[in-house]
N, C-alpha and C positions, 0 to 999 in steps of 0.2 A: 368656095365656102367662106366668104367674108366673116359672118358670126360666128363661126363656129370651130374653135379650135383643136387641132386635131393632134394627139401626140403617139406617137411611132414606138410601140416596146416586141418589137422584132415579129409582127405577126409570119407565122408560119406559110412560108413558099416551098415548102420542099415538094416538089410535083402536086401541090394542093392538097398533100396528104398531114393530116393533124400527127403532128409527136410532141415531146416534151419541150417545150421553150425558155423554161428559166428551170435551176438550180434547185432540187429539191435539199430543202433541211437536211442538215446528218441527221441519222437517230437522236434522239433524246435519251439519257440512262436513267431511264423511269425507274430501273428495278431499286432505285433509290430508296421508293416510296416502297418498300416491304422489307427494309431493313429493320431486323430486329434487335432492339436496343438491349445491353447488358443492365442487368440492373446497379444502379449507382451503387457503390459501397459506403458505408456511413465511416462516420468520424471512428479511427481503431479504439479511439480514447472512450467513447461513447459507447459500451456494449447496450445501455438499456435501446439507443436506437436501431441497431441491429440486431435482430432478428436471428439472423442467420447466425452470428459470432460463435456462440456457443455449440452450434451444432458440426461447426467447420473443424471445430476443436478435437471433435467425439471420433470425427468417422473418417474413414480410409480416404488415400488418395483418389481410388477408382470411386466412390458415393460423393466426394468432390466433383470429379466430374463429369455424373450421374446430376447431380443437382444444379452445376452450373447450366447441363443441355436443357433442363427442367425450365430453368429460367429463361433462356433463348427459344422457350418454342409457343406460339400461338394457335389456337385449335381453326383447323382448318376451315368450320363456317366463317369465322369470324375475320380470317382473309381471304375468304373466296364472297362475303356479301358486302364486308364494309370496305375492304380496301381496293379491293380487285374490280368489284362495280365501279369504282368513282375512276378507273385510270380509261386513256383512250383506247378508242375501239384498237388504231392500228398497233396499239400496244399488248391487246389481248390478242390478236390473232398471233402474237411472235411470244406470248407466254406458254400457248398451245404446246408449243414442242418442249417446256420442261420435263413433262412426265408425264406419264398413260392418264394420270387421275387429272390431271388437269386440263389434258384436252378432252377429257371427258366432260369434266365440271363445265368449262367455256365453252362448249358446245352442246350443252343443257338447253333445254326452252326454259326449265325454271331462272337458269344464269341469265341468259340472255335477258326474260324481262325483269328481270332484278335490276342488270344494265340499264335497260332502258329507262325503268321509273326511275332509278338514280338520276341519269341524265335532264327529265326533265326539271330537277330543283335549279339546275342553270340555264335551260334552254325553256322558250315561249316560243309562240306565234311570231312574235314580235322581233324577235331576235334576228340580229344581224345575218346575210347571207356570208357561209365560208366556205359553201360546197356548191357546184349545179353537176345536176346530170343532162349530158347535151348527147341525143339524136344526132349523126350527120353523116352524108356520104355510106349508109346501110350500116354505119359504126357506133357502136359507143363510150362516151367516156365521161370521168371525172373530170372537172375544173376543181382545184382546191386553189384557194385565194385568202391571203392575209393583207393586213393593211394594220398602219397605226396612227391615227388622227386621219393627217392629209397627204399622210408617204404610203404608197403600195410599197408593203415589205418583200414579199415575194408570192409566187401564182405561177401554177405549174398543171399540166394535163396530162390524163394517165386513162390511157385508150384500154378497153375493157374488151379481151379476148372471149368471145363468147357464141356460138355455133346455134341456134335454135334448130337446127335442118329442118327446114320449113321453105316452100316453095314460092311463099309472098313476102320475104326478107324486103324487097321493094316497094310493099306499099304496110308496115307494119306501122301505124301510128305510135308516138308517145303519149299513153293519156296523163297519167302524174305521177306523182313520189308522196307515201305517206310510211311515217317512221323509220324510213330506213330502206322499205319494200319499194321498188317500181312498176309501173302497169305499162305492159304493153298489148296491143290489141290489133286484129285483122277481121272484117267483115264485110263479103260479099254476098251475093245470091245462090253461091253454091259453097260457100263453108264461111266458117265464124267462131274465132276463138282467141283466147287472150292466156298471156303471161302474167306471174307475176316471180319477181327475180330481186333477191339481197346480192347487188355487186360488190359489197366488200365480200360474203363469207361466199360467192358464185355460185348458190343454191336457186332452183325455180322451178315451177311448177308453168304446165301448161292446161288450161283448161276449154274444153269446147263447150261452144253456145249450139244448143239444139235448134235456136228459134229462127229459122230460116227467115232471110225477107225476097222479096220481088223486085224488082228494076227501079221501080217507079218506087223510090226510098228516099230518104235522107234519116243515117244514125250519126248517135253521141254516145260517147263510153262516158264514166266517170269511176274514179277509184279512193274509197275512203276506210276510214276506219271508226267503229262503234262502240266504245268506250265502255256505254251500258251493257253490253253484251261481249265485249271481251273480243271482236270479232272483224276481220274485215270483208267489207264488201264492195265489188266491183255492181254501178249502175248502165245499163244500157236500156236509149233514146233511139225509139225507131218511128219517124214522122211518114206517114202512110202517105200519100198525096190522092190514092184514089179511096181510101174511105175519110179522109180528110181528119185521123186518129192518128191523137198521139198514143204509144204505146211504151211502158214502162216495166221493165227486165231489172232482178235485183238479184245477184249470185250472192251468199255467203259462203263464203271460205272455209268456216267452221264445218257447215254440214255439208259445200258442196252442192246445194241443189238450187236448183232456178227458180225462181216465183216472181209471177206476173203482178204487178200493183192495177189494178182498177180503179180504186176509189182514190185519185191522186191532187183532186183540187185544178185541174185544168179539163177548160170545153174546148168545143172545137171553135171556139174566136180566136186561139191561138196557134202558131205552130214554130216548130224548131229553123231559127235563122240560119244557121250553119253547124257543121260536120264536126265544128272543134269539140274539143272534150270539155267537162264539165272542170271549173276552176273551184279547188277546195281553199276553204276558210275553215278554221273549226273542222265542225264536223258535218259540214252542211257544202251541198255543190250545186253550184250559179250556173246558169246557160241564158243565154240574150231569144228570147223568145218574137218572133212577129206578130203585131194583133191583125186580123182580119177585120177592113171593114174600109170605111169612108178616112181615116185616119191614116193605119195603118202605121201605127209608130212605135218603135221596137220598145221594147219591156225586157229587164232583167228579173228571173224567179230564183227560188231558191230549193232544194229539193232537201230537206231535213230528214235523214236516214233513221234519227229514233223515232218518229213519227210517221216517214215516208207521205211527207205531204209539200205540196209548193206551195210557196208563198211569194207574193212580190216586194220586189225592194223598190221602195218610193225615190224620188230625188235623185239617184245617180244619172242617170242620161242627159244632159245637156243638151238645149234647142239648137246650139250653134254645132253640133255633132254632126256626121251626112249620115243618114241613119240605113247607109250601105257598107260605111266605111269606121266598124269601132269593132272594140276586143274587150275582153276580159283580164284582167290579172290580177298578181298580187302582190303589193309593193307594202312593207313592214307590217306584214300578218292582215292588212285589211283591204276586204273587196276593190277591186279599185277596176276603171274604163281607161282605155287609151283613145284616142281618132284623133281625127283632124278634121279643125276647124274651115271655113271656107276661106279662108285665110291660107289655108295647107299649114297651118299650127299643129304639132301636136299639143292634144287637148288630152290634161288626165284629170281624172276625178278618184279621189281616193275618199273611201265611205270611211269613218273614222270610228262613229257608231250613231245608229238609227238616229237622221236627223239631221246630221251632222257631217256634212261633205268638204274634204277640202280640196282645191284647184289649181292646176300648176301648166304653166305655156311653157314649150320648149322652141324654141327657131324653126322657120320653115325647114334650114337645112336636114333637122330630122325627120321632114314631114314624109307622103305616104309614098314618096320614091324613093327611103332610105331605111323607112323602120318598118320591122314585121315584128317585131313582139320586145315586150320589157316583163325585168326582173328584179325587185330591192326589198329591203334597199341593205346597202354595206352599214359599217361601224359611222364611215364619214359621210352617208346619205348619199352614198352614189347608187346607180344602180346598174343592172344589166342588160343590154340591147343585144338584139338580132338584126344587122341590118339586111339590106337585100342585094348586098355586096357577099354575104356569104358569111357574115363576120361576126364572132361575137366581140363584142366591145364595152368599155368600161364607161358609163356617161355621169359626170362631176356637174349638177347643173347649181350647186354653190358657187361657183366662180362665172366673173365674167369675162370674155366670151366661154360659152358653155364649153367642158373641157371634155373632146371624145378619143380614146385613148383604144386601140384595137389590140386587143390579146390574141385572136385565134384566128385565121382564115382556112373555112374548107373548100374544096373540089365545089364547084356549080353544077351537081348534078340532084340536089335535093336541098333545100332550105335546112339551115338545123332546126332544133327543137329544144327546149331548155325547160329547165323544172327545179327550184329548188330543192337541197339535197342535205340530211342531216344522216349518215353514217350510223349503223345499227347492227346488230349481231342477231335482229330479229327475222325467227324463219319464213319462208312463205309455205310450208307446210306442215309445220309443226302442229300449229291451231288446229288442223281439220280434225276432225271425230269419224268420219264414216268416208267409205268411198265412195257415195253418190253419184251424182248424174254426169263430174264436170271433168274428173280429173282424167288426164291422156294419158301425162308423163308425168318422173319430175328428174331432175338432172343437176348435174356440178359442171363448170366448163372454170379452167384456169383463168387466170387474169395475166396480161403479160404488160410488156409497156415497164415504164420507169415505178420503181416499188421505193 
C-alpha cells in the first residue's frame, strides 16, 4: 500500500472476538449540575436588602431551619424538565437508582421525549459522528469515539448482551438506527419479521410481517421516523420478478398495523437493484433502483413517508460509476454514493442539497477489494470504513497519504454492519396505541461488556 498510510491502534486479536480496546473515561461527577445553591446572604449592615433579616430575628431556631430547607429545595418539574433533560443519557440511567420517583420520572415516555427534544437543540443531521452501532460476528455493539481537532482522544467498544431467541440470529439484517431506536429485520418465504430495540435502556419489541413472499423475490426494509405524526415507521420493498411489481408494506408503530401503498409513483420500468436497506436522510429513505430498457442505468428514488410517494434524485450517479458496483450512505447528514471508478477509485458523491453535488477520490488502495461500506463524517472530517478485512477503520483523507487507522477487527464469519448512532432513552413501545396486527413480544435483556 504505497499511498496509503496505515496506522496501528491495537486492533483487537483476541480469538477474533471484538471486547474493549482502550480505556474507557472515569465517570464524570455530573451530580454537579443539581446542586442546589444557598441563597447569598446580603450585607448584615444592609437590612433594607435583606429580606429575610428581620424575620430570622422573630422566629425559633427549628423555623430557622424550616426556612433555610425552604430555600435549598427546587420543585420537582422544574429538575426533572430543565435540568435533568439537558444531562447525558449515561448519566440518567445511574440517577434511576436515587429513588422510586425517579426511576419512575426517567423512565416516563413523557421524560424520555422531553430528553429527547432537549437533545436536539445541540444535535442536527449534520452533526458529527460519536456513536455506531455495528452488526458483527451474530453480535452486537457500541463504538463510542472522541476526538479533538486532529488527535483521537479516546474510542472504546461495548458489546451488547442481548438474546432475541429466534432461530435466524444468522441471517438477521441491520436495517438502520433512527433516534436512538434500532431496526432489525428477517425475511423469507416462510416467516418475516423485524425488531426494534433501545440498547442503552435494552427494551424491544418484535414484530411479524404477515405478507409472505415466494422464491422468486428480492426485499428492502427501511426504518424511519414521522415527525408529523408523532410515529415511527418501518418500510418493506418486495420486487416480484414474475409479475415484474414492485410492492410497498408500511408498518406504523403507533397502531401496529400493515398497510399496503399502491399509488406510490413507480411503473414497472423500474425495479429494486439490491437487498440493502433503505438509507435514511431526514425523514425520507433512498434505494438505487434499476430502469428497464435499452439503457438500463441505475437511478436513486426517494420514498417520503409524509407523503409515501417516490421521487428521483437527479445528478448523483456518476457516468464514470460501474453501474454494478455503488452504495448508498451517509456522510455529514447528506445522501451521498460510494463505487468505483474504472480506475478502481473510490468514487463518492455527496448530494449537498438539490443541485448541488460535491466529489471526492480516494486511492485505489481503498478500492473495491478493500472497502464495503463508509460512515461520516467525525468533528476532523474523517469518517468510517468497513473494510473486507473484517475491520472497521478510521479514514483521515485530509492528509497526504491518506491516513487509515483500524480500531476493531472481527471473526470472518460475517461482514459487519454499521449505522450511525445517537443515544436515547426513547421506547420502542411506548408510542403504540392498540395491539394490532404486528406485535409477538416485547422484552429487556441486560447489557454486559465494559459500562
Amino acid at each position: 500500500m504505497e499511498q496509503l498510510s496505515r496506522k496501528t491502534r491495537n486492533p483487537i486479536e483476541d480469538g477474533g472476538s471484538a471486547k474493549t480496546i482502550l480505556r474507557q473515561k472515569s465517570h464524570r461527577k455530573l451530580l454537579s449540575g443539581l446542586k442546589l445553591f444557598k441563597t447569598v446572604r446580603a450585607n448584615s449592615s444592609d437590612t433594607a436588602t435583606d429580606p429575610w433579616k428581620s424575620r430570622r430575628d422573630e422566629v425559633s431556631d427549628d423555623k430557622n431551619a424550616q426556612v433555610s430547607q425552604q430555600q435549598q429545595e427546587l420543585p420537582h418539574d422544574l429538575i426533572t424538565y430543565q435540568i435533568l433533560t439537558r444531562l447525558p443519557i449515561k448519566s440518567l440511567l445511574q440517577f434511576k437508582s436515587v429513588s422510586k420517583e425517579w426511576y419512575s420520572t426517567i423512565s416516563s415516555y413523557a421524560f424520555a421525549n422531553a430528553s429527547f427534544r432537549a437533545s436536539l437543540s445541540s444535535y442536527t443531521a449534520s452533526s458529527p459522528i460519536e456513536c455506531l452501532f455495528i452488526q458483527a460476528e451474530n453480535n452486537y455493539y457500541l463504538l463510542f469515539y472522541e476526538e479533538k481537532e486532529d488527535v483521537v482522544l479516546d474510542y472504546y467498544l461495548l458489546k451488547l448482551e442481548i438474546d432475541f431467541d429466534n432461530q435466524h440470529q444468522n441471517e438477521i439484517q441491520l436495517v438502520g438506527s433512527c433516534n436512538g431506536l434500532v431496526c432489525l429485520a428477517y425475511s423469507s418465504p416462510v416467516a418475516s419479521y423485524f425488531y426494534i430495540w433501545n440498547p442503552i435502556t435494552h427494551y424491544w419489541c418484535k414484530f411479524t410481517d404477515p405478507h409472505l413472499v415466494s422464491f422468486n423475490y428480492r426485499t428492502s426494509w427501511g426504518f424511519t421516523y414521522v415527525s408529523s405524526e408523532d410515529d415511527y415507521k418501518v418500510v418493506r420493498l418486495i420486487q416480484d420478478f414474475n409479475t415484474v411489481e414492485l410492492i410497498v408494506h408500511v408498518f406504523s408503530v403507533r397502531t401496529q398495523k400493515w398497510r399496503r401503498v399502491h399509488d406510490h409513483g413507480l411503473d414497472h420500468s423500474v425495479s429494486l437493484s439490491k437487498a440493502q436497506p433503505g438509507v435514511l436522510v431526514g425523514e425520507t429513505l433512498y434505494w438505487f433502483m434499476d430502469t428497464r430498457g435499452s439503457t438500463g442505468n441505475p437511478m436513486v428514488v426517494g420514498f417520503n413517508l409524509a407523503l409515501e410517494k417516490f421521487e428521483k434524485v437527479l445528478d448523483l450517479v456518476p457516468r464514470s460509476v460501474a453501474p454494478w458496483n455503488h452504495s448508498l450512505c451517509v456522510m455529514g447528514g447528506s445522501l451521498s454514493l460510494y463505487g468505483f471508478s474504472m480506475q478502481e477509485e473510490v468514487y463518492m458523491s455527496i448530494l449537498k442539497r438539490p443541485g448541488q453535488v460535491e466529489s471526492m477520490c480516494l486511492p485505489p488502495e481503498l478500492g473495491p477489494r478493500f472497502c464495503s461500506g463508509l460512515v461520516g463524517f467525525t468533528k476532523a472530517g474523517r469518517f468510517f470504513l468497513v473494510s473486507k478485512n473484517w475491520e472497521v477503520a478510521l479514514i483521515d483523507p485530509n492528509v497526504a497519504p491518506t491516513l487509515y487507522t483500524p480500531l476493531v477487527t472481527f471473526k470472518k464469519d460475517r461482514r459487519p454492519s454499521i449505522s450511525c448512532y445517537v443515544p436515547s432513552l426513547v421506547s420502542p413501545f411506548s408510542v403504540s396505541e392498540s395491539s394490532g396486527d404486528g406485535v409477538v413480544t416485547v422484552g429487556k435483556r441486560g447489557c454486559g461488556g465494559k459500562e
